[in-house]
Backbone bond lengths (Angstrom), bond angles and torsions (degrees), N, CA, C in turn:
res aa  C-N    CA-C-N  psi(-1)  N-CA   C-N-CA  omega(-1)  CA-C   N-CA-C  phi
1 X - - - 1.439 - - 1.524 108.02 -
2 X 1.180 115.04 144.20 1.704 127.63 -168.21 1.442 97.60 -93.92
3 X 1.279 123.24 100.13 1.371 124.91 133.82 1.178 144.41 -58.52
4 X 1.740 108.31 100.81 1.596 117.53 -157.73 1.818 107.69 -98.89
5 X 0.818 121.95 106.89 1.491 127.96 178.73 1.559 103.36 -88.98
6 X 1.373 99.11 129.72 1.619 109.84 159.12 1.586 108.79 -67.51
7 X 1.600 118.87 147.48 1.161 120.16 160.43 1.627 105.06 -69.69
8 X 1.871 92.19 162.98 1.610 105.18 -163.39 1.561 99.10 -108.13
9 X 0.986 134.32 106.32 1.466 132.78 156.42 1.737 110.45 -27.51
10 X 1.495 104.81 150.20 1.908 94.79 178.11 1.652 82.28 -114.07
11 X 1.273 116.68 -14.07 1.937 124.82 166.90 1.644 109.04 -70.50
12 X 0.971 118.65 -78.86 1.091 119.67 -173.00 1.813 125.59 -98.89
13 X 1.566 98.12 20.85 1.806 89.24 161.90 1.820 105.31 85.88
14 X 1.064 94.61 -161.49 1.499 116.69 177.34 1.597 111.55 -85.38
15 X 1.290 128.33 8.40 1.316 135.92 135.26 1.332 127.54 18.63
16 X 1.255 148.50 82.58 1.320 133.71 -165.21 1.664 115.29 -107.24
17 X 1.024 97.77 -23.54 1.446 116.23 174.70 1.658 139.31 -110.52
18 X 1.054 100.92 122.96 1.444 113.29 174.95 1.523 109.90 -59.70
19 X 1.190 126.17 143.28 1.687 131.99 163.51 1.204 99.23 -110.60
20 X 1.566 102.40 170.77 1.796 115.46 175.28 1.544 119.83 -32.09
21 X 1.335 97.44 -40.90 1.488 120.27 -161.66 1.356 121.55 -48.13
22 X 1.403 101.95 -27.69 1.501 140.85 -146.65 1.983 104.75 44.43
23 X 1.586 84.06 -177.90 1.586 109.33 -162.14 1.589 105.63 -58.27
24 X 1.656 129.72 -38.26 1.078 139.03 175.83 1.715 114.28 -53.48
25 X 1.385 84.86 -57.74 1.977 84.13 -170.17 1.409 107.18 -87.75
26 X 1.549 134.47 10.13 1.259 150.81 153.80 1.375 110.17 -54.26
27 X 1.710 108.28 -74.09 1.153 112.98 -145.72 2.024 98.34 -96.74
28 X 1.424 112.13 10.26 1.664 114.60 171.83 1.621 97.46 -95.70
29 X 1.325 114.14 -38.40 1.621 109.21 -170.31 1.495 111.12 -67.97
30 X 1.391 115.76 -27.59 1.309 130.75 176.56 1.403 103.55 -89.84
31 X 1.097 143.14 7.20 1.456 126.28 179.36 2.121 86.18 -117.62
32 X 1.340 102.78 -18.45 1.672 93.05 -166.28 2.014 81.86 -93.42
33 X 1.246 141.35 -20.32 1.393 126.13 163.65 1.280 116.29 -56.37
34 X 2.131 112.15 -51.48 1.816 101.99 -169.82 1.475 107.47 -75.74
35 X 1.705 120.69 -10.67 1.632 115.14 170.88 1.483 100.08 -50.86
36 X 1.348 117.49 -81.92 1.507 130.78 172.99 1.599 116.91 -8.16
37 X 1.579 94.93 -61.42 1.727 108.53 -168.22 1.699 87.93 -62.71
38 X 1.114 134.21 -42.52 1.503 117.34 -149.86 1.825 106.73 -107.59
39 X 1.398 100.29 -16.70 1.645 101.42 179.61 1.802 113.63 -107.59
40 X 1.335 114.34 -13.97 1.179 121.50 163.20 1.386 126.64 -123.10
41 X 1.733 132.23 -52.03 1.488 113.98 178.75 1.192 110.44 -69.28
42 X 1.497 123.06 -40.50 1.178 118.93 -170.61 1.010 125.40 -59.73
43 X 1.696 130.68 -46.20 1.432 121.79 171.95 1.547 104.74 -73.65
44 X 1.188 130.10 28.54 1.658 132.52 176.72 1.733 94.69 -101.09
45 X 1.479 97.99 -57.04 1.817 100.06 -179.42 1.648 107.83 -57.22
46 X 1.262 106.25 -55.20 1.874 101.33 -179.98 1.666 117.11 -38.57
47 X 1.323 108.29 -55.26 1.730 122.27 170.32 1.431 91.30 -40.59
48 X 1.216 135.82 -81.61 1.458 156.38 -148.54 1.804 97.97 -41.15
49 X 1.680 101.41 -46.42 1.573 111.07 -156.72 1.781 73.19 -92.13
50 X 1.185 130.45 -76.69 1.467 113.73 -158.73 1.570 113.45 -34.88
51 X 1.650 113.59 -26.61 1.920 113.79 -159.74 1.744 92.89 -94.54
52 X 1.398 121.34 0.66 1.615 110.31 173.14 1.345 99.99 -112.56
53 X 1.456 134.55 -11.50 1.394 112.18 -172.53 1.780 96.24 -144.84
54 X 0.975 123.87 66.84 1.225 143.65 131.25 1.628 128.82 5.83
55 X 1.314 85.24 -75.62 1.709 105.65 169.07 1.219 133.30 -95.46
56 X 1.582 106.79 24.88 1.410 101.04 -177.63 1.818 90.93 -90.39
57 X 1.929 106.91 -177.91 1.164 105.63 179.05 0.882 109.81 -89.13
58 X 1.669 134.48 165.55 1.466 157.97 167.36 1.379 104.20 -10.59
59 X 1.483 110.76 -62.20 1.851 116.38 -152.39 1.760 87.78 -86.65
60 X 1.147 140.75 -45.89 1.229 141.99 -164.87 0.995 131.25 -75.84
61 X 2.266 108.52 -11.86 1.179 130.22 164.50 1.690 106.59 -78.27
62 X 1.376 100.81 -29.34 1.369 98.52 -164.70 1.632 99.92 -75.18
63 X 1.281 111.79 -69.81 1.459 101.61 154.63 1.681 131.35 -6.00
64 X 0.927 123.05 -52.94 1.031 120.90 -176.70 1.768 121.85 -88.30
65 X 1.596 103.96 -37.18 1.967 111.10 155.53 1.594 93.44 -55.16
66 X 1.176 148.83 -47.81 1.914 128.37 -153.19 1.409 77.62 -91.17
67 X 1.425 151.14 -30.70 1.321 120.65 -165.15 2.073 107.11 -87.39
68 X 1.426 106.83 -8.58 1.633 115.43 173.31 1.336 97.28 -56.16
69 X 2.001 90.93 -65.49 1.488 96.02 -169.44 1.674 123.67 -48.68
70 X 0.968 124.20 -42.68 1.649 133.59 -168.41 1.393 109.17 -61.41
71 X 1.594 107.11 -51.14 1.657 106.37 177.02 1.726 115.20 -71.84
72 X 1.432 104.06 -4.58 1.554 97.98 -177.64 1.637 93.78 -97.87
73 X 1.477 126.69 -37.21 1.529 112.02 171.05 1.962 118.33 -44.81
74 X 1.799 93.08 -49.75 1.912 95.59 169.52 1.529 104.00 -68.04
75 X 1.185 146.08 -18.93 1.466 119.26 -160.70 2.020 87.16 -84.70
76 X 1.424 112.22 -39.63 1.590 107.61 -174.26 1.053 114.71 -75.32
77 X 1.838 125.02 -17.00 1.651 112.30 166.05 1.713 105.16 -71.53
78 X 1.483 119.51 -36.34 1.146 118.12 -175.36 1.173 116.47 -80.19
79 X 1.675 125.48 16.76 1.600 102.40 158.66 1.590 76.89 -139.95
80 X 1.480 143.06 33.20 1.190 113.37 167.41 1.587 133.00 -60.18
81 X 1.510 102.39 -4.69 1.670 96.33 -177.64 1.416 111.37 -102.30
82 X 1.653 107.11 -21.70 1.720 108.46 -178.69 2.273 101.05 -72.99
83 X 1.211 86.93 -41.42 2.051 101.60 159.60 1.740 101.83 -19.88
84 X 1.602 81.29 -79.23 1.675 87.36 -169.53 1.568 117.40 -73.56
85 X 1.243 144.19 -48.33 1.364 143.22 146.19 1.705 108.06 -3.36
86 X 1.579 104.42 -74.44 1.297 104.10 -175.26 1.686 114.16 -60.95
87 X 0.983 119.16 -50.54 2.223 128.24 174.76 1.843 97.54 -30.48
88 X 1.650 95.61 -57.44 1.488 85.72 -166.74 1.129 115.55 -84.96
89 X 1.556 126.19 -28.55 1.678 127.38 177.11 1.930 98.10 -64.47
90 X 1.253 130.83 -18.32 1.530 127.11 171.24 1.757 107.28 -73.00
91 X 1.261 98.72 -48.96 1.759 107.50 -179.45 1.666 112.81 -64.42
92 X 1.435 108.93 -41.25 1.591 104.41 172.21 1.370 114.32 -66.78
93 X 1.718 124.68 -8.25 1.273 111.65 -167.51 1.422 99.71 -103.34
94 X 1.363 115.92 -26.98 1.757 124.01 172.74 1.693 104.16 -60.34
95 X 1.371 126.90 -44.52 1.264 121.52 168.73 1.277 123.48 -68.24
96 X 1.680 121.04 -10.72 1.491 112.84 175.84 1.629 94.26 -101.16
97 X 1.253 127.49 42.30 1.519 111.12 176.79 1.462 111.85 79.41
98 X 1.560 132.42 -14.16 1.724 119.52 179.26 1.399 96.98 -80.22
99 X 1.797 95.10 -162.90 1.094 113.51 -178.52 1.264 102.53 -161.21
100 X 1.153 145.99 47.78 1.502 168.03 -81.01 1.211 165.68 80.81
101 X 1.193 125.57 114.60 1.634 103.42 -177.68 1.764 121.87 -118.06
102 X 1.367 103.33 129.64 1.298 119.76 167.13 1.590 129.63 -36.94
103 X 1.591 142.49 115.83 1.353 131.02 177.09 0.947 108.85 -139.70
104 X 1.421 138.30 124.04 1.041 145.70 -177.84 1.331 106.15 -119.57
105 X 1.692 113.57 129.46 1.550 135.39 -152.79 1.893 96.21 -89.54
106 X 1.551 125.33 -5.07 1.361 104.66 168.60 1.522 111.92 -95.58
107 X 1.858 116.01 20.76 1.501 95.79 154.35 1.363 81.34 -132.69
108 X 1.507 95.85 133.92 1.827 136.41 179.14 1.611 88.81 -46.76
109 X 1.170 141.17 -85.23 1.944 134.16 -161.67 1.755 77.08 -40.49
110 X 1.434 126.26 -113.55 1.271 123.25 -156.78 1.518 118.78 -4.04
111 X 1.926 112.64 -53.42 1.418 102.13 -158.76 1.496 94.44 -57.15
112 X 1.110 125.28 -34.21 1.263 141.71 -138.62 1.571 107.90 -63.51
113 X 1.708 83.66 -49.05 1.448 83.16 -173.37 2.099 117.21 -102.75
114 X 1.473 83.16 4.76 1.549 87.21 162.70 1.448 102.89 -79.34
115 X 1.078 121.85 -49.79 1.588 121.22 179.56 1.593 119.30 -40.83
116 X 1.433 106.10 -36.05 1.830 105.25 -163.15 1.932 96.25 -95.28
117 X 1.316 98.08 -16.59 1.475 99.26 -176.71 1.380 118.48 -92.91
118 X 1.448 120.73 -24.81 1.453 122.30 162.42 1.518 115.34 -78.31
119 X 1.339 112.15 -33.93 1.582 121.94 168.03 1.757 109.44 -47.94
120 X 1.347 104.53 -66.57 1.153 115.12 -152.94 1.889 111.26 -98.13
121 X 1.146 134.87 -7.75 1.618 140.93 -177.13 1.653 89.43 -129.87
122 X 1.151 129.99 -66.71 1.558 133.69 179.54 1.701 101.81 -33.18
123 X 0.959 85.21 -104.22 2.009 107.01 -177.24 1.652 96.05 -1.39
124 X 1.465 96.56 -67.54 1.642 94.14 -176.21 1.222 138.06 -116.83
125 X 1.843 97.43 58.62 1.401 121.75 -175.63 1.667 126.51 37.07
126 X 1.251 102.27 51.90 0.928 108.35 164.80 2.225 123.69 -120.78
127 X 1.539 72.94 12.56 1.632 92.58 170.91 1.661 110.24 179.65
128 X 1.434 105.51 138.60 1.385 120.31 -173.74 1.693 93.78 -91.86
129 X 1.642 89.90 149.00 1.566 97.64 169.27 1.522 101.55 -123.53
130 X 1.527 113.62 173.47 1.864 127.59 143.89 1.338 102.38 -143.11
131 X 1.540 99.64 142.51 1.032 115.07 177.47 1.844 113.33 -95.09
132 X 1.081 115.17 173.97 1.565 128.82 166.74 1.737 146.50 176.77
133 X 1.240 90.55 115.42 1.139 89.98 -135.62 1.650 109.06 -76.04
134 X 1.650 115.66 133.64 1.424 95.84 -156.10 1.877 103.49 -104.89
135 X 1.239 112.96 -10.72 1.165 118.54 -174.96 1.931 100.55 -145.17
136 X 1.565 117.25 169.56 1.004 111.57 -166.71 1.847 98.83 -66.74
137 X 1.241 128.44 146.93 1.405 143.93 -162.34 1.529 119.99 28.23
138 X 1.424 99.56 28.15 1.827 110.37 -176.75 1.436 97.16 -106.19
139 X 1.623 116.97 127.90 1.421 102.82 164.63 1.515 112.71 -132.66
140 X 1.396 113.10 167.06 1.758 104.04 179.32 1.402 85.16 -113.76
141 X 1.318 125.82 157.45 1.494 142.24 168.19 1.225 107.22 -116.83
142 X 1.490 128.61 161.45 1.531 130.04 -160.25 1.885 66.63 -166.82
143 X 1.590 85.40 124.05 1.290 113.21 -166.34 1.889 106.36 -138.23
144 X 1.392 108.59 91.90 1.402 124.30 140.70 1.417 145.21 -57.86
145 X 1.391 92.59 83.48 2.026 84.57 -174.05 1.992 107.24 -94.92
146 X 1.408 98.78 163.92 1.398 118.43 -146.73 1.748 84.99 -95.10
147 X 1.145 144.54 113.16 0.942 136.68 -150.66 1.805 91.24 -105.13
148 X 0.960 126.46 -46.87 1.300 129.99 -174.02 1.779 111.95 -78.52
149 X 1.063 103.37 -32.68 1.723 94.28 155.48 1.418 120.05 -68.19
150 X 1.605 119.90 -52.30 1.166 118.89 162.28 1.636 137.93 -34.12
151 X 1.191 98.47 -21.77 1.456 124.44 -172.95 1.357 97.74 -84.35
152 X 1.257 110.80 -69.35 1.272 130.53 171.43 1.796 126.73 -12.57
153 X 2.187 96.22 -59.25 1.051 91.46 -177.92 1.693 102.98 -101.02
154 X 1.526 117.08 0.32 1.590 88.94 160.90 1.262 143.20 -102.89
155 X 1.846 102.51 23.77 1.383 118.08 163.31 1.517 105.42 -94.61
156 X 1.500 114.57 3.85 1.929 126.34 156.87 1.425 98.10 -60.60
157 X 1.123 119.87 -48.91 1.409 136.11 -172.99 0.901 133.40 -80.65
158 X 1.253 96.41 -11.26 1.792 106.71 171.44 1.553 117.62 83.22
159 X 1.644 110.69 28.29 1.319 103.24 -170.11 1.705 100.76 -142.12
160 X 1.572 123.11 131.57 1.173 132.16 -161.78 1.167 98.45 -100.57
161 X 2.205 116.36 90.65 1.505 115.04 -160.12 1.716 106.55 -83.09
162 X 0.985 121.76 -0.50 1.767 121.34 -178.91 1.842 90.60 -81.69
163 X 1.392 112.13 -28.22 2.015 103.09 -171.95 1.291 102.77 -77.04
164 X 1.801 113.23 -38.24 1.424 129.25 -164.88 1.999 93.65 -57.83
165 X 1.679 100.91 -77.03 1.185 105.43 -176.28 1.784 124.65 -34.00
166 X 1.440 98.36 -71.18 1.507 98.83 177.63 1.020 115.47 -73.32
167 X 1.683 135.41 32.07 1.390 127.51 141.32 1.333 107.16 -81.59
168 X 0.919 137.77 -9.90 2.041 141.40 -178.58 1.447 72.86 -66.74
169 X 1.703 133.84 -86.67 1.765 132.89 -155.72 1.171 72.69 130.20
């Protein structure tokens, strides 16, 4: 029997599937998220662990910055697709005339991708949020991202996101 293996992305992991998006604007939106995860949240979480534990020793601090870092590499594989969902549902709304998009956390895709988008463009100003809350602990977010900072840091990255984007159409 022929054992057929998919090739492995070194972008996107063990990946087996293509989305609409195709493989191109997949694996740039995900390389401009782990830039982010590793050049902005991540050294945000390390600060975070150095400003609560102070007094730990040398080797046990360090320990604990590679363990920031590691869970912030899983928190960006674990929302890399709500990441991209949200980038392009923001870009389709800048081309219909908005300047925002709406998410409301009682449908799971939305929370999802309000979560990876306030995490990951929010946190480090690279998009404003508001929250509101529409039911008791239900909220919708209305989420402004900074398109020209964004730009900014994924030509850090080496990636020209107006070619990336408007290759979707």
């Amino acid at each position: 029997m022929h054992n057929a293996r998919k090739p492995v992305s070194p972008i996107i992991g063990n990946s087996t599937e293509i989305d609409q998006e195709g493989p191109l604007v997949t694996d740039e939106l995900t390389k401009l998220l782990r830039y982010i995860a590793r050049n902005y949240t991540g050294p945000e979480e390390v600060k975070e662990v150095e400003r609560e534990s102070p007094t730990l020793p040398g080797e046990e601090l360090d320990d604990e910055r590679e363990r920031a870092l590691r869970a912030e590499e899983r928190r960006a594989d674990d929302l890399e697709d709500a990441f991209r969902s949200g980038l392009l549902r923001a870009h389709a709304a800048v081309k219909a005339g908005g300047d925002a998009i709406t998410l409301d956390d009682r449908d799971n895709e939305e929370n999802r991708i309000a979560d990876a988008l306030v995490h990951f463009l929010v946190g480090p100003g690279m998009a404003t949020s508001r929250t509101r809350e529409t039911t008791t602990m239900h909220y919708v977010y209305t989420i402004w991202i900074d398109w020209d900072r964004l730009k900014r840091v994924a030509r850090e990255a080496d990636l020209d996101l107006d070619r990336v984007l408007d290759r979707r159409g």
